[in-house]
C-alpha positions as CSV (number, residue, x, y, z in Angstrom):
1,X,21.8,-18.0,4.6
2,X,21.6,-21.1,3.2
3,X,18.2,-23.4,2.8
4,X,19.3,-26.3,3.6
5,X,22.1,-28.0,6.3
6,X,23.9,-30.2,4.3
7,X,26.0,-33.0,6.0
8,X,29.2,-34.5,3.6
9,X,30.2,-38.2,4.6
10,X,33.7,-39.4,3.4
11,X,34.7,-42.7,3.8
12,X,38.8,-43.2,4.0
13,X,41.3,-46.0,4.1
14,X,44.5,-44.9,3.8
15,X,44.4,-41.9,1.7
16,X,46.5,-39.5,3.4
17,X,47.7,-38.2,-0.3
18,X,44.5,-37.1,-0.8
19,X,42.1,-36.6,2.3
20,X,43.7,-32.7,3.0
21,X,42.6,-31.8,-0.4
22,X,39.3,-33.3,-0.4
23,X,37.7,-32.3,2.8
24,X,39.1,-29.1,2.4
25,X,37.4,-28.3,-1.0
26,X,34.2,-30.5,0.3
27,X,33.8,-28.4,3.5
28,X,32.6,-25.0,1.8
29,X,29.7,-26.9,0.5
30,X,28.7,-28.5,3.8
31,X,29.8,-29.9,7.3
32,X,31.8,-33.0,6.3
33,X,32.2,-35.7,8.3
34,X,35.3,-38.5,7.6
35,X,34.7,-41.9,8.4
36,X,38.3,-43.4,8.8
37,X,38.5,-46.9,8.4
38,X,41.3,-48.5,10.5
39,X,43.8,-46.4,8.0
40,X,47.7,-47.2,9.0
41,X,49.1,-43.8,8.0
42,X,47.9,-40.1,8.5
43,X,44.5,-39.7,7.1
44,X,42.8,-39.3,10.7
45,X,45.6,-36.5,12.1
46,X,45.1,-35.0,8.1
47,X,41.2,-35.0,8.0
48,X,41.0,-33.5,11.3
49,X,43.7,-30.9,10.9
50,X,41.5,-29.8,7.5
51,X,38.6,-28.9,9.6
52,X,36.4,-32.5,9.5
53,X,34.7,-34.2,12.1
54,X,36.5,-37.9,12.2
55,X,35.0,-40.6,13.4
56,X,37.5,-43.8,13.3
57,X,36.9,-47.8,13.2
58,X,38.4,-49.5,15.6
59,X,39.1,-52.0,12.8
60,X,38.5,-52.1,9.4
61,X,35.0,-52.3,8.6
62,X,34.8,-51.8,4.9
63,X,32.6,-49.2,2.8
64,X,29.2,-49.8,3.3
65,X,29.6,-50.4,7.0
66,X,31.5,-47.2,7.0
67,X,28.9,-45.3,5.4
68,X,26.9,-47.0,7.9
69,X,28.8,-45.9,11.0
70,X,28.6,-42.2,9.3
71,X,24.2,-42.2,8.7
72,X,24.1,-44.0,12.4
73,X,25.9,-40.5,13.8
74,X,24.0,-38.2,12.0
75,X,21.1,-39.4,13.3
76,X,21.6,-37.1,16.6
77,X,21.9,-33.8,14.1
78,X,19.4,-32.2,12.3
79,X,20.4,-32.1,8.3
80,X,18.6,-32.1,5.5
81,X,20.5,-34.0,3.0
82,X,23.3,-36.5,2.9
83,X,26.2,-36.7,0.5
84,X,28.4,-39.3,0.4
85,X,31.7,-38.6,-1.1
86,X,35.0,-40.1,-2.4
87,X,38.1,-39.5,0.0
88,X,40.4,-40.5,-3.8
89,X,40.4,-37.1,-5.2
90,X,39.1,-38.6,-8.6
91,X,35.8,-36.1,-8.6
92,X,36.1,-32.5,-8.7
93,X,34.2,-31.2,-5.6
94,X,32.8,-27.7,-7.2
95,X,30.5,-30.8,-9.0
96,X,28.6,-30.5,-5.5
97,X,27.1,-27.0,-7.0
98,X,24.9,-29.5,-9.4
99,X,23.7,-31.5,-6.4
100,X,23.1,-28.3,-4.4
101,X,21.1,-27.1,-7.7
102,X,19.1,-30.2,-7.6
103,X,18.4,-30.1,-3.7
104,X,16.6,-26.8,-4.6
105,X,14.1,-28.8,-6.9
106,X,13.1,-30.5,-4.7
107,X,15.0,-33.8,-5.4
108,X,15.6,-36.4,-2.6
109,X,17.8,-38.7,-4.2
110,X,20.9,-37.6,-6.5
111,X,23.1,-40.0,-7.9
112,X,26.2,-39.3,-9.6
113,X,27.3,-41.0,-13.2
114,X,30.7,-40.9,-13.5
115,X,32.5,-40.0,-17.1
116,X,33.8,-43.5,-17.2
117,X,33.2,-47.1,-15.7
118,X,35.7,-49.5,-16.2
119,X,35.1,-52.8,-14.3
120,X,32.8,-55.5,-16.4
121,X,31.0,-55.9,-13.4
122,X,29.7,-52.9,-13.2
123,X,28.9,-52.2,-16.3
124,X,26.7,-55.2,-16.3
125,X,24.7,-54.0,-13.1
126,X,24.7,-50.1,-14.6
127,X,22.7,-51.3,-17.8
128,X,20.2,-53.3,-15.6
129,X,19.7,-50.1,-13.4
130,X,19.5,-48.4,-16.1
131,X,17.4,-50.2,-18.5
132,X,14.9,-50.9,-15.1
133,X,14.8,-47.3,-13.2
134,X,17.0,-45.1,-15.5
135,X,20.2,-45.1,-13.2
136,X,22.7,-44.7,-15.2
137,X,26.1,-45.7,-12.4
138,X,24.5,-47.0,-9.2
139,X,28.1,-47.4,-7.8
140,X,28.8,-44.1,-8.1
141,X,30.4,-42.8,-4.8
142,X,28.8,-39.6,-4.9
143,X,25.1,-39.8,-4.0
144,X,22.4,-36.9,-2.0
145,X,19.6,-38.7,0.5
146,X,16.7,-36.8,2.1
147,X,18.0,-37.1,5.8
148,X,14.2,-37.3,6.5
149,X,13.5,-40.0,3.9
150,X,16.7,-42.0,5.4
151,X,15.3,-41.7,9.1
152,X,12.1,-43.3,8.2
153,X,13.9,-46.0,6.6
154,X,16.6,-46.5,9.3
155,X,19.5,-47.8,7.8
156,X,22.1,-47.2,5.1
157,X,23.0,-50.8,4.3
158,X,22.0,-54.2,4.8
159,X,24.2,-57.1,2.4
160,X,27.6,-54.8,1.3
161,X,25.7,-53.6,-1.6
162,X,28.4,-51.4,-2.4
163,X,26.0,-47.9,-1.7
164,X,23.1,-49.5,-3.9
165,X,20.8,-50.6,-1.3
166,X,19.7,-46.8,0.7
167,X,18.8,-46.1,-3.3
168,X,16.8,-48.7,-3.7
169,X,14.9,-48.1,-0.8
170,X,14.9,-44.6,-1.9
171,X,13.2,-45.6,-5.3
172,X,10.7,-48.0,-3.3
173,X,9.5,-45.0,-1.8
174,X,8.8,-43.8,-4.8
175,X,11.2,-40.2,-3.9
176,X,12.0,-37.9,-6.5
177,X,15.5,-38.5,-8.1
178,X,17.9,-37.3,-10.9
179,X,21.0,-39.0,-12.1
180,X,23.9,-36.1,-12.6
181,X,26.9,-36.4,-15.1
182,X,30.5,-36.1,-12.9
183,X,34.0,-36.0,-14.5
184,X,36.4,-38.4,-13.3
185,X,40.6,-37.4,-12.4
186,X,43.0,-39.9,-12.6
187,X,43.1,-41.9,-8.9
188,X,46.0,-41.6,-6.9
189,X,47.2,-45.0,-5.4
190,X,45.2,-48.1,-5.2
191,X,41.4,-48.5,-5.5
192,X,39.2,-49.0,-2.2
193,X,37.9,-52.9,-3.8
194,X,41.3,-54.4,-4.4
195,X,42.6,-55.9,-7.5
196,X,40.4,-56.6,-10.4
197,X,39.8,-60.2,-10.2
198,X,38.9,-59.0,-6.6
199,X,36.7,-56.1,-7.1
200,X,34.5,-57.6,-9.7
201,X,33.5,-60.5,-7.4
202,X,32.5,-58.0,-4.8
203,X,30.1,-56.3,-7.2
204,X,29.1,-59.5,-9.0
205,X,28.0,-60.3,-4.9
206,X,26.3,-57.6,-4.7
207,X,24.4,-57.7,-7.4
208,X,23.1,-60.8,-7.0
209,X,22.0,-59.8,-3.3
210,X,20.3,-57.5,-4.8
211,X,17.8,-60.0,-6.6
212,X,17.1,-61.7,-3.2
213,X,16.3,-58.5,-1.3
214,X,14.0,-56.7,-3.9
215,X,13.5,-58.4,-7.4
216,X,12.2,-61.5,-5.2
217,X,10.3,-59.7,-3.0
């Protein structure tokens, strides 16, 4: 039996090559949940056919506020920990057995570092996060939360931080938390933040965001 319920959030936009795959190797590590946002082709029909509970935007919301829309419904179950995880097939799921290793220590925040980051952007705010509270890939889109610790503070994101801003409340807190190294596939189709002109001024936003609701404060 295990010791803990674990509840797997996926957010998806259109990734009917991959979703099948993904919840399906996701769902022997926990109950997974797909948040689908708006998508245009098959990824509700494919994530529910694969055994995950679907939950889908009436329009498209974006990642954080789909995360958001995920946290928000767990809130009437009773799980232990939270991971958030890509619908792109770039991370291997068996990496989950390193979380699940962790979870067992007693860690309440787990944040993956991925084998390679390519976008300026991020680079830039990885080395603050890094050089400040020893995070070595804050965007990483595999992340654990202490459900309990995420109840008391009541929301998953306030400003589109891109799945920064739960962590920082996390670390706030001062809760117990461990970076993990995660190996990266090749993704399939396009990336969830657009071009690359595009992308980096999202993150460069979000970054800056950041400043105003905790390096200010």
């Amino acid at each position: 039996m295990e010791r803990f319920k674990i509840a797997i959030i996926i957010p998806a936009y259109n990734e009917s090559k991959t979703i099948a795959k993904v919840v399906d190797s996701c769902k022997k590590f926990g109950q997974v949940f797909v948040i689908d946002d708006a998508s245009v082709d098959k990824t509700f029909l494919l994530a529910k056919k694969s055994g995950a509970t679907v939950l889908k935007n009436p329009f498209n919301k974006g990642y954080d506020a789909s995360l958001a829309v995920g946290f928000d419904f767990l809130k009437n179950y009773s799980f232990d920990f939270v991971i958030t995880f890509d619908a792109d097939n770039q991370f291997y799921s068996n990496e989950l057995l390193k979380i699940k290793k962790l979870i067992n220590q007693n860690v309440d925040l787990i944040i993956g570092e991925r084998s390679r980051i390519c976008r300026i952007s991020e680079k830039i705010f990885s080395y603050y996060c890094k050089f400040f509270f020893k995070i070595n890939d804050p965007m990483c889109g595999v992340k654990c939360y202490n459900f309990k610790i995420f109840k008391d503070i009541g929301y998953f994101d306030r400003y589109n931080s891109i799945g920064t801003d739960l962590m920082f409340e996390f670390i706030k807190k001062k809760s117990k938390y461990k970076n993990i190294n995660l190996s990266v596939k090749k993704r399939v189709g396009s990336s969830r933040f657009g071009n690359s002109i595009s992308a980096n001024i999202k993150i460069f936003k979000s970054f800056i965001k950041h400043f105003y609701y905790y390096a200010f404060k």
